[in-house]
MDAnalysis code that builds the backbone (N, CA, C; Angstrom):
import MDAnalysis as mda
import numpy as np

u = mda.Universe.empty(549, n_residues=183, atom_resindex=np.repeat(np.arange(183), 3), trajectory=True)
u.add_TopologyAttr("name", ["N", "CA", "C"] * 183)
u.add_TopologyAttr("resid", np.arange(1, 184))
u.add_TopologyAttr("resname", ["UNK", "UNK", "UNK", "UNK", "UNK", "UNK", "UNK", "UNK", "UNK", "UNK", "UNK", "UNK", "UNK", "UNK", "UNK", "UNK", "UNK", "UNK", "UNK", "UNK", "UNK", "UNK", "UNK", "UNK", "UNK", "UNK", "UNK", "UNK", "UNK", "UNK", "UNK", "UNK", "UNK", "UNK", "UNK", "UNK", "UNK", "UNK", "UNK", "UNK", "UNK", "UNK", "UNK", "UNK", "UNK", "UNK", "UNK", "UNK", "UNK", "UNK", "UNK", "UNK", "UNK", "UNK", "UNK", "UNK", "UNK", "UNK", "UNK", "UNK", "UNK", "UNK", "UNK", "UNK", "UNK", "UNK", "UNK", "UNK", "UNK", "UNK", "UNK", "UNK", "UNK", "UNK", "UNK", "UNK", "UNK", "UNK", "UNK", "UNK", "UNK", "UNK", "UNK", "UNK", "UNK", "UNK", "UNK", "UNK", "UNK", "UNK", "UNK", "UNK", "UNK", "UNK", "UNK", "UNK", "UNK", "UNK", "UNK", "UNK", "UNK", "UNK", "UNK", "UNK", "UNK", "UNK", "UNK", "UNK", "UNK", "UNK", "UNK", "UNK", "UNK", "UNK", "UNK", "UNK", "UNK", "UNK", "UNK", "UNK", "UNK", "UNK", "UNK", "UNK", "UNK", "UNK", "UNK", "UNK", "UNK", "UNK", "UNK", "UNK", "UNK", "UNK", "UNK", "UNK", "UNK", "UNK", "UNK", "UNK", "UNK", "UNK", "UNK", "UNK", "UNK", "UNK", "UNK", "UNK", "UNK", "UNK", "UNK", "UNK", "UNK", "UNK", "UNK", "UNK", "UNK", "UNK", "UNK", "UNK", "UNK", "UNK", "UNK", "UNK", "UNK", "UNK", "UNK", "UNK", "UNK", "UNK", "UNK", "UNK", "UNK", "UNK", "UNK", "UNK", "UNK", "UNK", "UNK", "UNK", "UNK", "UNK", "UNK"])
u.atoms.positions = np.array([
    [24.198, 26.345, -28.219],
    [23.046, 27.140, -27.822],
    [23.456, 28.398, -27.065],
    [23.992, 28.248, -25.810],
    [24.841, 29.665, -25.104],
    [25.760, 30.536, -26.076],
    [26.227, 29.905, -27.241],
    [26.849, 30.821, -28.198],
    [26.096, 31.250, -28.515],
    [25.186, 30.767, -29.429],
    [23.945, 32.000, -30.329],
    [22.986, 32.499, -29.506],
    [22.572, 32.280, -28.101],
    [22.127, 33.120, -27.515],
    [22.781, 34.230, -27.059],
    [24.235, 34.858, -26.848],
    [25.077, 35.257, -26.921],
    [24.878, 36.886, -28.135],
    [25.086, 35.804, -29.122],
    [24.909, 36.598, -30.715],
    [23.970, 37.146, -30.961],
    [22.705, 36.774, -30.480],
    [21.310, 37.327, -30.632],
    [21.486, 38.479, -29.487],
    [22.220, 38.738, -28.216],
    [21.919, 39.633, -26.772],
    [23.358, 40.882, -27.604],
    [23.834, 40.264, -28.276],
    [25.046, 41.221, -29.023],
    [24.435, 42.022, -30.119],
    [23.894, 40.991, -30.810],
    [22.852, 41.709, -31.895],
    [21.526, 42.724, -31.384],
    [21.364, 42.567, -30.374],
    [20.024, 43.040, -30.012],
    [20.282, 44.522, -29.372],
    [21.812, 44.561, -28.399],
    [22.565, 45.590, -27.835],
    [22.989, 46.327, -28.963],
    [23.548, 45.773, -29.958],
    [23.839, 46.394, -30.848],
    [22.900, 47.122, -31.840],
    [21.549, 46.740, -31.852],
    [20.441, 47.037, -32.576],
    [20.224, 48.366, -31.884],
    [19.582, 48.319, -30.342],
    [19.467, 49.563, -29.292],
    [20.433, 50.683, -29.237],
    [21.768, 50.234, -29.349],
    [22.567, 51.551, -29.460],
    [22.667, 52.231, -30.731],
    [21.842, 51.091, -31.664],
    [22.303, 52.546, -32.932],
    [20.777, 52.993, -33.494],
    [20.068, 52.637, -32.493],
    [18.690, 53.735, -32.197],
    [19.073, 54.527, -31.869],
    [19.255, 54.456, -30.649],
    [19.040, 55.325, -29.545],
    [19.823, 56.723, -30.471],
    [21.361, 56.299, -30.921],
    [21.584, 56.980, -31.302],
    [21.109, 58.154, -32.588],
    [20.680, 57.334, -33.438],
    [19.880, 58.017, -34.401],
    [18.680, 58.806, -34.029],
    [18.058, 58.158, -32.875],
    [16.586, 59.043, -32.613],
    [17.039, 60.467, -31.611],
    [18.415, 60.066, -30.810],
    [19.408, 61.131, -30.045],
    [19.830, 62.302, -31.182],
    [20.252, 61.927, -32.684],
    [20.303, 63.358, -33.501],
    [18.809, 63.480, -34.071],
    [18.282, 62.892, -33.992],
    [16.685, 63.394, -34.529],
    [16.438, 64.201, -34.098],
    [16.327, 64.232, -32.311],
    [15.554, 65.111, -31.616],
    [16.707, 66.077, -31.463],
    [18.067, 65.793, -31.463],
    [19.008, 67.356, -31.315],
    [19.005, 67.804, -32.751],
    [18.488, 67.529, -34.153],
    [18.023, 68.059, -34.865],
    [16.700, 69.079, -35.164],
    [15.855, 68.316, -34.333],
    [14.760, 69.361, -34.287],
    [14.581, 70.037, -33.082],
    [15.737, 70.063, -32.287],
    [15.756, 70.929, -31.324],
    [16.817, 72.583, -31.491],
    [17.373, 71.959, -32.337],
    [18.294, 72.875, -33.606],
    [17.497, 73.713, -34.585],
    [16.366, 73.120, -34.858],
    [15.958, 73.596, -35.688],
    [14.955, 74.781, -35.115],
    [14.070, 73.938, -34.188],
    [13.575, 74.965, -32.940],
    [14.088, 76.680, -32.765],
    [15.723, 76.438, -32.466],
    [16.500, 77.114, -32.021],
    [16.532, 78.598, -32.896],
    [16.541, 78.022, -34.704],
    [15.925, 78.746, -35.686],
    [15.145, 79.523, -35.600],
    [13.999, 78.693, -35.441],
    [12.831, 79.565, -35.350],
    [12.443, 80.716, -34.467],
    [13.236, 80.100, -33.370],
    [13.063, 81.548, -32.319],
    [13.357, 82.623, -32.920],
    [14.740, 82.555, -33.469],
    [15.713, 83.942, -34.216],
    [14.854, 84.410, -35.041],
    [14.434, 83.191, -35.895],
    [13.390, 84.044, -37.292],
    [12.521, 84.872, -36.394],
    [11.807, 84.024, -35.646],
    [10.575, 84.667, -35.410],
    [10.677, 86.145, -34.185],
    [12.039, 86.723, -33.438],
    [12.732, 88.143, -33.235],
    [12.794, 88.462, -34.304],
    [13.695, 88.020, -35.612],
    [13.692, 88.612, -36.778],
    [12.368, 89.606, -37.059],
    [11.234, 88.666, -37.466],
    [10.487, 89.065, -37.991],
    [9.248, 90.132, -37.031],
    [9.415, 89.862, -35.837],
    [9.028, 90.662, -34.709],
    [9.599, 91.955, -35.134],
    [10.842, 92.288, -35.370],
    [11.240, 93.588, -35.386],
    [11.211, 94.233, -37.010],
    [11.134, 93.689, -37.696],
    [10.835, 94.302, -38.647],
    [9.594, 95.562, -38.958],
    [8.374, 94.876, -38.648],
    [7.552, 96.127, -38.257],
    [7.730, 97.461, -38.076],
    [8.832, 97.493, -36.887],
    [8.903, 98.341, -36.016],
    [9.928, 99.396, -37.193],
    [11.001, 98.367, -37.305],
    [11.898, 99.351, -38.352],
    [10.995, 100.016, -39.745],
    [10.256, 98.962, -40.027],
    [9.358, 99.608, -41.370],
    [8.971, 101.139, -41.170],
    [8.311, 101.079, -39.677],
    [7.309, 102.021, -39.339],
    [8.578, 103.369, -39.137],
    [9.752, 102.492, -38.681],
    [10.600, 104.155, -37.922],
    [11.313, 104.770, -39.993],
    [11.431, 103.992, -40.316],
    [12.178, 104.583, -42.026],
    [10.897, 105.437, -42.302],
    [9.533, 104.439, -42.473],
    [8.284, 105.237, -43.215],
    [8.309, 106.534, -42.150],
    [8.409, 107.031, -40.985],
    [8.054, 108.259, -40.442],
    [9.508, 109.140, -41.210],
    [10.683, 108.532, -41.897],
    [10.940, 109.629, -42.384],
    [10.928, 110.040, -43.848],
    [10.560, 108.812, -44.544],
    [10.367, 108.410, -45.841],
    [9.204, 108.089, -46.718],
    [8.380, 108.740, -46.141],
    [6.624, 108.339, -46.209],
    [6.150, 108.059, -47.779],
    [6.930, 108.529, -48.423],
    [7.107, 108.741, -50.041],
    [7.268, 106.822, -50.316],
    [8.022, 106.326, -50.135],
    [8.254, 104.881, -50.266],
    [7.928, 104.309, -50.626],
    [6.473, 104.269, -50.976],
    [5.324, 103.196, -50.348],
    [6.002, 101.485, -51.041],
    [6.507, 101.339, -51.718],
    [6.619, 100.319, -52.686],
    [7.665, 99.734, -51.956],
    [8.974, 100.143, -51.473],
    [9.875, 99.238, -50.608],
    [9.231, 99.460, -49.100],
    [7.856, 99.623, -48.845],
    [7.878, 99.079, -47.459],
    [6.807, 97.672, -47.832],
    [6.031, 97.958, -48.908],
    [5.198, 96.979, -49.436],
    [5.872, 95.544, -49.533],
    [6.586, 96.030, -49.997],
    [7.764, 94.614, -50.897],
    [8.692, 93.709, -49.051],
    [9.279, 94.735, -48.444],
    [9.543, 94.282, -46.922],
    [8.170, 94.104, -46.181],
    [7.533, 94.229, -46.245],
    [6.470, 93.228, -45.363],
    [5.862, 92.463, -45.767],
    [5.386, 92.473, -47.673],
    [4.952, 91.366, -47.994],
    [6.048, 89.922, -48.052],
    [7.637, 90.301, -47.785],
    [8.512, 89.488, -47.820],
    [8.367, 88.509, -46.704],
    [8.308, 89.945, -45.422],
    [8.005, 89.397, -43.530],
    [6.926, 88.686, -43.584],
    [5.760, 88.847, -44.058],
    [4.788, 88.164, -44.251],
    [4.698, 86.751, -44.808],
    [5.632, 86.497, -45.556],
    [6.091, 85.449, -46.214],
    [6.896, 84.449, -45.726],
    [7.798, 85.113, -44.880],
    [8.516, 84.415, -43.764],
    [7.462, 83.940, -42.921],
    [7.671, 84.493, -42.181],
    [6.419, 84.026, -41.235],
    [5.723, 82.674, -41.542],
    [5.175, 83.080, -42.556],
    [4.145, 81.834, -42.755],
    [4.914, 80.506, -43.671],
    [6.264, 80.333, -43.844],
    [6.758, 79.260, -44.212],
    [7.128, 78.455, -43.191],
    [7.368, 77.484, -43.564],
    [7.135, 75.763, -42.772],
    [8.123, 75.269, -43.260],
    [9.151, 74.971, -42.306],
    [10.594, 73.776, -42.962],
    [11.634, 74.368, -43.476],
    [12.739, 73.663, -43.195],
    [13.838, 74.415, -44.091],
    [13.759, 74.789, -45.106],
    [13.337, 73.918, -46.110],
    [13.540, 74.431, -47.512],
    [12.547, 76.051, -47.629],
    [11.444, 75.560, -47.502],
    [10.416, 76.733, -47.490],
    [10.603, 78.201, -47.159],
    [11.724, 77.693, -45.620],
    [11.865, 79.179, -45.177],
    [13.323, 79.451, -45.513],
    [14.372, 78.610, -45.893],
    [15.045, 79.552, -46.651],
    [14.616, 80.717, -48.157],
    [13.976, 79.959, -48.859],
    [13.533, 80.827, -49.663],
    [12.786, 82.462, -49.273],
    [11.788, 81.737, -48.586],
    [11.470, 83.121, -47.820],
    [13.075, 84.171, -47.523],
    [13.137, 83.352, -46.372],
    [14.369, 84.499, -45.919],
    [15.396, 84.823, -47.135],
    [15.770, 84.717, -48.101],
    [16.395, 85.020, -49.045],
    [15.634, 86.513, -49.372],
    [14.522, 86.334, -49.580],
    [13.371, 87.206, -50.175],
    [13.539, 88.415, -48.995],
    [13.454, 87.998, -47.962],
    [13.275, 88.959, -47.045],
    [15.100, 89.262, -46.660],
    [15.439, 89.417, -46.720],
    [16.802, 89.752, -46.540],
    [17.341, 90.692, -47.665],
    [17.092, 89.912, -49.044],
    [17.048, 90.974, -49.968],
    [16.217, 92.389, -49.509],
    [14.847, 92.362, -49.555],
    [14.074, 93.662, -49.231],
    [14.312, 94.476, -48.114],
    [15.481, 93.847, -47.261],
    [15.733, 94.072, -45.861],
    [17.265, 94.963, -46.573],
    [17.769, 94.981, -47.476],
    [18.662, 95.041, -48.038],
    [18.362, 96.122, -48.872],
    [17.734, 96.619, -49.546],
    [17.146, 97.906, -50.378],
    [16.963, 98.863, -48.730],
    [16.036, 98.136, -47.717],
    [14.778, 99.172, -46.922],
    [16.175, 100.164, -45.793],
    [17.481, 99.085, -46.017],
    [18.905, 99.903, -45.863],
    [19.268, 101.057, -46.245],
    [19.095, 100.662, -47.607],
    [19.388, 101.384, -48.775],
    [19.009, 102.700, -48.555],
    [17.584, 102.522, -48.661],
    [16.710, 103.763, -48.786],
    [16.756, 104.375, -47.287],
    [17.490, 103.873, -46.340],
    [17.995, 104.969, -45.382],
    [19.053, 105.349, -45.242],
    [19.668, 105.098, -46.450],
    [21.186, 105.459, -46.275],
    [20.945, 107.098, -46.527],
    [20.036, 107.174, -47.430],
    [19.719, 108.582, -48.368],
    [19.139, 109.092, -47.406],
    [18.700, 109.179, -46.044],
    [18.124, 110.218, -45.175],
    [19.177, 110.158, -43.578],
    [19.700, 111.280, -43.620],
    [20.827, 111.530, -42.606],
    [20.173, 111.646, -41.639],
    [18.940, 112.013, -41.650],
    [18.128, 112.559, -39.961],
    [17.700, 111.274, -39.517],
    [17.300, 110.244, -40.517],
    [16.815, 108.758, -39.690],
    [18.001, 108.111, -39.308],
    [19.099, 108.292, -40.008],
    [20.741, 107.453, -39.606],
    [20.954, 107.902, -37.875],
    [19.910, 109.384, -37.759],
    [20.775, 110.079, -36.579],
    [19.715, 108.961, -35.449],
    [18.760, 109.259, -35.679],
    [17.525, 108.521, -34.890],
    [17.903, 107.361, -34.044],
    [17.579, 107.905, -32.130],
    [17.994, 106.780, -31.939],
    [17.606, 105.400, -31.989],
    [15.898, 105.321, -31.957],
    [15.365, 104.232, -32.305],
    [15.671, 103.342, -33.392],
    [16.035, 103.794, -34.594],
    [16.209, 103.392, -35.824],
    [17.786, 102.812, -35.268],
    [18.639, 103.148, -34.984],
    [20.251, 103.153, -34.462],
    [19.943, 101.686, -33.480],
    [19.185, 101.410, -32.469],
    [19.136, 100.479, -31.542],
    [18.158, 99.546, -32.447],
    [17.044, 99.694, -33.257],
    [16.840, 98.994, -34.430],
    [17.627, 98.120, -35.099],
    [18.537, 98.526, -35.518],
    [19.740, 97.925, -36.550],
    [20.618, 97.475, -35.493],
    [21.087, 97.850, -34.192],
    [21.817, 97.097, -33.655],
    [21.378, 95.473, -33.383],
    [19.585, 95.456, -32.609],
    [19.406, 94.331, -32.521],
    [18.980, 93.636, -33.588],
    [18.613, 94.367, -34.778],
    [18.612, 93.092, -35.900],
    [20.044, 92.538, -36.415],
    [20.886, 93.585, -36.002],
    [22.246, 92.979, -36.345],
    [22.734, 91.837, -35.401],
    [22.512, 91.916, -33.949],
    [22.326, 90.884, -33.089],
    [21.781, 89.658, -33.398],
    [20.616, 89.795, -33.712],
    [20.392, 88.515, -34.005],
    [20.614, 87.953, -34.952],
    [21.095, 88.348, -36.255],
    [21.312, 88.304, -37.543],
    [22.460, 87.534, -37.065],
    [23.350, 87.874, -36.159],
    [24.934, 86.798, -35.728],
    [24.144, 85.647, -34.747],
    [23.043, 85.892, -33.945],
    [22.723, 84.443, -33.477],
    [22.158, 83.713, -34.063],
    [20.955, 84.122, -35.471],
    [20.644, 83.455, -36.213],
    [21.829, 82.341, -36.657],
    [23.093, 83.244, -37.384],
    [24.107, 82.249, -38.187],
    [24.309, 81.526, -37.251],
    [24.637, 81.300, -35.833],
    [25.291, 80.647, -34.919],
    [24.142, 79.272, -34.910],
    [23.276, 79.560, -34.665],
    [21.588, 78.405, -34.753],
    [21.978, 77.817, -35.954],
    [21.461, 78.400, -37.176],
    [22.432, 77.942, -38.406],
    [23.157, 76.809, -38.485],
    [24.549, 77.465, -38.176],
    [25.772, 76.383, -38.172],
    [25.357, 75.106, -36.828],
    [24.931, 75.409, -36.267],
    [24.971, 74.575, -35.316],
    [23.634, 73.223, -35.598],
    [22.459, 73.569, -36.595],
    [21.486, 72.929, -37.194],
    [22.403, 72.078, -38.628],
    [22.956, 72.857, -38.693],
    [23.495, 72.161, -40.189],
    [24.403, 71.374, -39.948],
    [25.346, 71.384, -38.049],
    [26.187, 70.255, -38.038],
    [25.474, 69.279, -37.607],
    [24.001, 69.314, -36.498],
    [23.372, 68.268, -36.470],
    [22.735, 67.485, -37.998],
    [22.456, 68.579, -38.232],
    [22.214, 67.471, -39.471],
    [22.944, 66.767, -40.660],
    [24.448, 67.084, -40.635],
    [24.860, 66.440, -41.027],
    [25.365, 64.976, -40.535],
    [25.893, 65.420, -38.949],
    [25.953, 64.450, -38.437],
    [24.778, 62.890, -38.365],
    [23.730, 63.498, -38.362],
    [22.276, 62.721, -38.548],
    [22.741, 61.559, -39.869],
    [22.822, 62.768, -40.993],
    [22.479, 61.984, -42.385],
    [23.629, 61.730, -42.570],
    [24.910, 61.352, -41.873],
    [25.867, 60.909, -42.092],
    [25.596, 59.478, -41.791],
    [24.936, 59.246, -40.030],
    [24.903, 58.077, -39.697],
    [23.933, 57.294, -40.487],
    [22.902, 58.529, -41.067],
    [21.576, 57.364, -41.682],
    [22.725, 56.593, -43.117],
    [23.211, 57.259, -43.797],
    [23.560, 56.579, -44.587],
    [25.214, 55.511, -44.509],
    [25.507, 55.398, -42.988],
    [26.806, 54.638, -43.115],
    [26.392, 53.355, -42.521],
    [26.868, 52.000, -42.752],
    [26.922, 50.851, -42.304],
    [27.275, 50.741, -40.924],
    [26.631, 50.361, -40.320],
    [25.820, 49.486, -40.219],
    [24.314, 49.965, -39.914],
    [24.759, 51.329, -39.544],
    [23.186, 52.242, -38.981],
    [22.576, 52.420, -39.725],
    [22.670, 52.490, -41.369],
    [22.192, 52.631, -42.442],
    [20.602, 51.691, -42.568],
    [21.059, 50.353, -42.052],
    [20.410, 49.341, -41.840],
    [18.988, 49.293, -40.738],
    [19.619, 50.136, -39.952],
    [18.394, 50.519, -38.395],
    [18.021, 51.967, -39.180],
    [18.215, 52.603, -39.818],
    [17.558, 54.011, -39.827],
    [16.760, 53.450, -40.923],
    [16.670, 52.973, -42.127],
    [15.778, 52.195, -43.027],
    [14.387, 51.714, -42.417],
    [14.944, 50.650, -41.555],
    [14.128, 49.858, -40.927],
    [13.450, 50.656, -40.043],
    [13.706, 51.752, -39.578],
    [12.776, 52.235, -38.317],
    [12.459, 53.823, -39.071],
    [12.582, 53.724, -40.232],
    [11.727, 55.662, -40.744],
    [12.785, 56.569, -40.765],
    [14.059, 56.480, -40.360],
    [14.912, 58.011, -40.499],
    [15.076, 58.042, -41.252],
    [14.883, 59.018, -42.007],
    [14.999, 60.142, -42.559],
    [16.359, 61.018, -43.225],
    [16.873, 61.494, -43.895],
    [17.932, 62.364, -44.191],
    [17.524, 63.950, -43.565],
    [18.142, 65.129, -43.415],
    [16.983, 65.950, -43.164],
    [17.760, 67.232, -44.216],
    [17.694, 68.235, -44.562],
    [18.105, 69.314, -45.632],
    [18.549, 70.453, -44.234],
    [19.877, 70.953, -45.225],
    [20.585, 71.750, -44.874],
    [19.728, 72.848, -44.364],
    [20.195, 74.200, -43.599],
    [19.213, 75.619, -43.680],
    [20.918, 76.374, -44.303],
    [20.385, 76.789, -45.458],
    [21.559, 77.597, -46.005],
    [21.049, 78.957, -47.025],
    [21.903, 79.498, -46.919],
    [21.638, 80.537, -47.693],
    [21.955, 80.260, -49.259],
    [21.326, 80.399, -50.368],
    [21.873, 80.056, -51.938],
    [22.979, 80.976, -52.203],
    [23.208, 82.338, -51.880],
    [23.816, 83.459, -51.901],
    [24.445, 84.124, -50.711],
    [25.889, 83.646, -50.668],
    [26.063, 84.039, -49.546],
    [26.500, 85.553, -48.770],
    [26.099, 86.377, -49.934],
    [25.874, 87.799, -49.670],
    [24.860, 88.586, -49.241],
    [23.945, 87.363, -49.067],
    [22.324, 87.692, -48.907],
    [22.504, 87.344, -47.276],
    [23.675, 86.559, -46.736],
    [23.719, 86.443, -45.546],
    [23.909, 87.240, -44.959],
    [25.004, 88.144, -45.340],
    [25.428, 89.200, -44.532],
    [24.274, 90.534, -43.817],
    [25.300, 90.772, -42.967],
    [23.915, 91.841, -42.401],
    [23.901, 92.926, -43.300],
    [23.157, 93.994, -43.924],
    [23.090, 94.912, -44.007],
    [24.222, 95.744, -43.131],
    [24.991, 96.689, -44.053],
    [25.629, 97.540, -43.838],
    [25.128, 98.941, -43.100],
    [25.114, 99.472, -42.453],
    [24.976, 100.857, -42.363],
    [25.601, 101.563, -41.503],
    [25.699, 103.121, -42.114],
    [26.809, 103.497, -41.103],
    [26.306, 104.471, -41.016],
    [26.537, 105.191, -39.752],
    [25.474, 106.397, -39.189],
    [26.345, 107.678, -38.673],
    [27.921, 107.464, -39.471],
    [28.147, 108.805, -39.867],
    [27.960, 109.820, -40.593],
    [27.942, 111.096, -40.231],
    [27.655, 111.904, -41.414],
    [28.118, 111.700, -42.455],
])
């Protein structure tokens, strides 16, 4: 009897620690993920602003500022990794032309607003990746434990979940926009 009561206080310790642990990357998963959203949502805060400083020198445009805010717009309103990578693909691309089309005007390259513009989207564009990598090691770590023995067994039984990467499909779409504001 003191043996298998024993086995059952071993089993039961052993049950609690590989909660605790699993529900411990849950919540540093969606506290990771959190972390995301802030960046997106500076991201998409400043976009506006850049739209508005290119259109005061490019007023002609109308179609790549359309296409970058209906992109921002799009961001914005996605929900979840999967969802908002796509978005941000979309918007990164159009973020990627709205470059473009200031490469061709030397007087907005000079501008300092436009200049401190691109610095802090370039800023966050490196803390974004950093949130990033740091979401994608919680979650691997997560869906590593959901699927290994013995935790495999407690994450079943109690609802966890696997959770999806935040990645870019293209990893040129990651990069920041180039620009250079020499003559």
């Amino acid at each position: 009897m003191p043996l298998l009561l024993i086995l059952v206080a071993v089993a039961a310790v052993g049950l609690i620690l590989i909660y605790n642990r699993l529900a411990q990357l849950q919540v540093l998963a969606d506290n990771a993920w959190a972390d995301i959203d802030v960046q997106l949502k500076r991201r998409h805060d400043l976009i506006p602003n850049l739209v508005e400083t290119v259109r005061g020198y490019a007023s002609h445009e109308k179609e790549s500022f359309r296409t970058v805010i209906e992109a921002r717009n799009a961001a914005v309103a996605a929900r979840g990794p999967r969802e908002q990578q796509q978005a941000e693909q979309a918007l990164g691309a159009s973020l990627g032309q709205l470059f473009a089309l200031a490469e061709a005007y030397p007087a907005l390259r000079a501008v300092e607003s436009f200049q401190t513009l691109q610095a802090n989207l370039s800023q966050i564009e490196e803390t974004l990746q950093s949130a990033r990598r740091y979401y994608n090691a919680v979650v691997r770590d997560l869906n590593t434990a959901i699927v290994q023995f013995p935790s495999n067994l407690v994450a079943g039984g109690f609802g966890f979940r696997p959770r999806i990467y935040f990645e870019l499909e293209n990893p040129a779409e990651a990069a920041v926009p180039a620009v250079r504001f020499d003559g």
